[in-house]
C-alpha angles and dihedrals in degrees: 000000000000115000097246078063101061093040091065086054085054088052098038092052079049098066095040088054081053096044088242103116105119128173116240115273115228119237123219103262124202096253095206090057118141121240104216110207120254125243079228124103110265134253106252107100107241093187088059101060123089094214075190094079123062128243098229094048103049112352102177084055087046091053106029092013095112086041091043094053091036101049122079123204112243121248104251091049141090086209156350144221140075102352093039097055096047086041084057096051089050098053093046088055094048088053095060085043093055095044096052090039096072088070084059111119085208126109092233088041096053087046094049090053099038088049092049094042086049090058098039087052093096091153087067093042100060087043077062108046112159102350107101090058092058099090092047095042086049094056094048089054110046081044092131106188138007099264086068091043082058088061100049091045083055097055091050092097084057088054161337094329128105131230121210075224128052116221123200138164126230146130118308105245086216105044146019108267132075110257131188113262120210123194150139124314137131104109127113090198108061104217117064092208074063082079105039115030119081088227089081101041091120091048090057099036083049085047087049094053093049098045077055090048091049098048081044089065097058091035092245112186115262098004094190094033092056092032089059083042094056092043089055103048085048088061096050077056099045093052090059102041127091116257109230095266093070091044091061091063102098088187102053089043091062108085113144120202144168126251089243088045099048078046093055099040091041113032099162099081124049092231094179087066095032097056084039089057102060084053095255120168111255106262141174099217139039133177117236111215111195095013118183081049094053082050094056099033083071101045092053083057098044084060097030113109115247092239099060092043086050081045097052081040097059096038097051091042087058089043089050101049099036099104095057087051140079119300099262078067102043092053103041090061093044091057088064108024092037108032110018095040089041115007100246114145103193137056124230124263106265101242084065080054101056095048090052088053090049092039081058111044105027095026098143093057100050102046081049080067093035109057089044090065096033119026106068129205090243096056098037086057090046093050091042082051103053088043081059095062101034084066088049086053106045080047086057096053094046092046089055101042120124107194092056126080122238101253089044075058104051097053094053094057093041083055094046091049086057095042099123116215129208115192113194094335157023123243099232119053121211117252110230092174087118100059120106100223106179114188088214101048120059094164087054101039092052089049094047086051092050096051093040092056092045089051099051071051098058098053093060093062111115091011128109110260120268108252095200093056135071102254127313089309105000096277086248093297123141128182079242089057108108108207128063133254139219105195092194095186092057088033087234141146129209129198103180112208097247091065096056094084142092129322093027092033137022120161093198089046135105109292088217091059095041095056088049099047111027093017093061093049085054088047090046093060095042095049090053094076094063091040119106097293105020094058082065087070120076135204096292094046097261131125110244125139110252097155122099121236091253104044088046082053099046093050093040081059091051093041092046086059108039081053087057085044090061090030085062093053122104117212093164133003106290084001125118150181108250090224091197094050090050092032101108083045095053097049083049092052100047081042090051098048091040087056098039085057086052105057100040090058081047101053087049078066090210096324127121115235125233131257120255121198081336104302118118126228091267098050094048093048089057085040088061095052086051088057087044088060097037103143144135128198139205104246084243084053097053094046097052090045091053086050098046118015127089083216121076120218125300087249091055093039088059096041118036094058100048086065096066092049115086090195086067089050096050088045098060103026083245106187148207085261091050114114081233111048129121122185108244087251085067104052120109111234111193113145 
């Protein structure tokens, strides 16, 4: 890092330390104005293309083909491309902001750099092995009956512990207030069909080996006996659990319910002291996500022996904890989470690791720092600007199209026109000045995080949701995150600062480039409000049905086919793109791009652009989405992500589109001859 960077650090603690660290206010821009193009080179990489290869045939290897063959993936990744390398660069930045941090005189400061320096004392960690575990591995043990298993199972969102249920607060879908969400959960291996299919036979018998490994390190009595045992009694779970498809139905995961009535549908579990004990607020009502799975889950508990729950406890508290604890566990996790489930084969230097822990636990701190330093006035206003006219854009589409009635209409623009945009940050910071942060202690610190967050939780339950911040405890989301976000239950989209960079945003590059890169990410997140999930919410974030039979039916027909479209697609041989679990991607993507194309066209206000080294404005625009999905996947990586993920690959996610839009067609002369083409008849139209 150059010195004038780190003397902005030094100001920026300053003001912290005067209470004069402010985050930039946004001045009103002129949505309609004009992006001249630059005398600089554009921003469409012209090394990266294979000029070999045809558009129409295989346009991610036309556009990425000679980067894709040249660039080999590290070492310590699943992947690399766009997002890694800006991630890289991130993280690089946050490290230098850590680091000089600890000399803050600032509460948030101190903690930051106590937090970082507890994890980065390695020396101390191996003197402590295995040590700091003891007290949560004894209560598991001397745990003597169900009701106290309960318990322990309760304190797990304050810790390293696992819950046959996953509890999580949100919005209610159906009211104003935020409510406690109960679903499945239970299994170390994500996908349930992990556990079933014979596709994955090597996965679980990997999964089985390391569960062995794990007991091994805390000298657990029978490794391979309980392990068998644990794999077991998660396949029982997994055959009752929804696959991700079905999760993805908002409609179907919002089943509210009262305490009596979950008792009496679901006697196997004591759910009063259960929910008392996560230090939950005492409350009438709860919603149940995946139902008829959180219904059998406890009924699998109710007939499941103590020993093998004590067994799966003590398993999943090791595999938990093991990164905050002495190499032999470290690497033991990393050889099944990082090698066997991506392919990675070494692990990341441990200062990376330590910025992802901060990143993860005082987030909000630290990207207070970090958009000061690193989001400036000028790209906050473009970006605001080209939001501007992606809605117009998207206002534009709903108002032509022909297969929509007019009060279906006029309630997606209604709920366009109330869509609420935050661009790098939010306006309210959270406040970490509770939170116990001890240089000497990392198990502890990470406990005392964990509860900390569950607790901050905890308050929002039954209160409106805070407007100026990102969600009733930020989603996760951080201005240092680079990706986007569509809160569908706030209808609300996020841009977090990190992400407003090269190669997705430049604000002196080419305008052509920009619209296809960072303009179809904006178009992506506004469109999914109106994909397959997101259509069922209306203007004020709550599910309610606005749309007329005819017009559900029509775009169930368009969706269905758009879904075969991505089925009949091959990533791999006998692998293939589940074209229901990525639909609402998908729609979002061919929306994003559709929009993006739009308003490009809009903001050259009846001019032609120019050419730059011999690409039109269309083809650079597509150019552009191609950089923003430059990646490339260990072949373990891309397996579990078609599994798993909502989002299909970044091949896929350049290509598939591209075939439903006549503009791309009309760009690069694709034909009839052409892998890719669709006659016009076959191309999905949505919005």
């Amino acid at each position: 890092m150059s010195e004038t960077y780190i003397g902005r650090i030094a100001l920026a603690t300053a003001l912290l330390a005067a209470g004069q660290l402010v985050t930039i206010a946004a001045a009103p821009v002129a949505a309609d104005s004009v992006e001249t193009l630059p005398a600089a080179p554009p921003g469409v990489d012209l090394k990266a293309r294979d000029p070999s290869v045809r558009p129409g045939d295989d346009f991610f290897r036309y556009a990425l083909g000679t980067w894709y063959a040249t660039t080999p993936i590290p070492p310590d990744q699943s992947e690399v491309g766009a997002d890694s390398d800006v991630s890289a660069r991130v993280s690089a930045q946050l490290r230098t902001l850590i680091e000089n941090s600890a000399k803050s005189p600032t509460d948030a400061g101190i903690q930051i750099g106590e937090l970082y320096s507890s994890f980065m004392d390695e020396n101390r960690i191996e003197s402590l092995d295995a040590t700091p575990l003891q007290a949560d591995l004894v209560r598991i043990a001397k745990t003597a009956d169900k009701d106290e298993f309960l318990a322990l199972m309760a304190s797990s969102p304050s810790g390293f512990g696992s819950s046959l249920f996953s509890l999580r607060i949100e919005p209610d879908a159906k009211s104003s207030v935020n409510a406690l969400y109960i679903g499945q959960a239970g299994l170390g291996l994500d996908d349930p069909e992990s556990y079933l299919s014979p596709d994955f036979r090597a996965q679980k018998d990997a999964y089985h080996d390391f569960i062995v490994r794990s007991l091994m390190l805390v000298d657990y009595a029978d490794p391979k006996a309980n392990a068998a045992a644990i794999v077991r009694f998660e396949a029982e779970i997994a055959r009752v659990s929804w696959p991700q498809a079905r999760r993805r139905d908002i409609a179907a995961t919002y089943n509210p319910t009262t305490i009596a009535a979950l008792e009496a549908q679901a006697p196997g579990v004591a759910w009063r002291p259960f929910l008392r004990g996560t230090g939950v607020p005492a409350t009438a009502a709860v919603v149940l996500a995946e139902k008829s799975a959180v219904f059998a889950i406890a009924d699998l508990y109710a007939h499941t022996s103590l020993d093998v729950l004590k067994a799966w406890e003590t398993f999943h508290t090791i595999d938990n904890a093991s990164r905050f604890l002495s190499k032999r566990f470290v690497d033991n996790r990393f050889a099944f989470h990082g090698t066997v489930m991506t392919g990675a084969t070494e692990l990341p230097t441990r200062w990376k690791r330590g910025v992802n822990l901060v990143n993860a636990q005082m987030g909000m701190a630290l990207g207070k720092l970090y958009v000061t330093l690193n989001f400036s006035l000028e790209a906050k206003r473009k970006m605001q600007a080209l939001v501007e006219g992606l809605r117009r854009a998207m206002g534009q589409r709903i108002q032509s199209l022909d297969w929509m009635s007019i009060p279906t209409k006029r309630e997606a623009q209604a709920k366009l026109t109330a869509m609420r945009v935050f661009v790098g940050y939010p306006m309210k910071w959270r406040d970490y000045s509770g939170l116990k942060i001890a240089r000497d202690d990392l198990y502890g610190n990470m406990k005392r995080s964990t509860a900390f967050d569950w607790s901050f939780q905890c308050a929002t339950l039954g209160k409106p949701l805070d407007k100026d911040a990102w969600g009733p405890f930020d989603w996760g989301i951080t201005p240092q995150t680079v990706d986007a976000f569509n809160i569908a239950s706030e209808n609300l989209i996020i841009f977090p600062a990190a992400i407003l960079q090269a190669p997705f945003f430049d604000p002196n590059s080419d305008p052509a480039h920009n619209y296809g890169a960072i303009g179809g990410v904006i178009g992506h997140e506004i469109t999914h409000g109106f994909d397959d999930q997101g259509r069922k919410i209306d203007a004020a974030g709550k599910q309610r049905e606005w749309w007329s039979p005819a017009d559900n039916k029509q775009f169930e027909q368009r969706a269905a086919q758009l879904a075969r479209q991505y089925d009949a697609i091959e990533v791999l041989p006998g692998l293939h793109v589940n074209g229901s679990q990525t639909l609402g991607e998908n729609i979002a993507d061919l929306g994003g791009l559709l929009l993006a194309l739009d308003a490009y066209h809009s903001q050259l206000q009846g001019t032609s652009p120019r050419m730059l080294d011999g690409l039109g404005g269309d083809q650079r625009v597509f150019l552009g989405w191609a950089d923003r999905w430059r990646r490339k996947m260990r072949e373990d990586a891309l397996r579990d992500q078609i599994s798993m993920n909502v989002h299909s690959p970044a091949s896929v996610r350049t290509n598939a589109p591209l075939r439903n839009i006549d503009a791309w067609y009309a760009a690069f002369d694709i034909r009839a001859t052409d892998k890719n083409f669709l006659p016009p008849g076959q191309r999905v139209r949505i919005w």
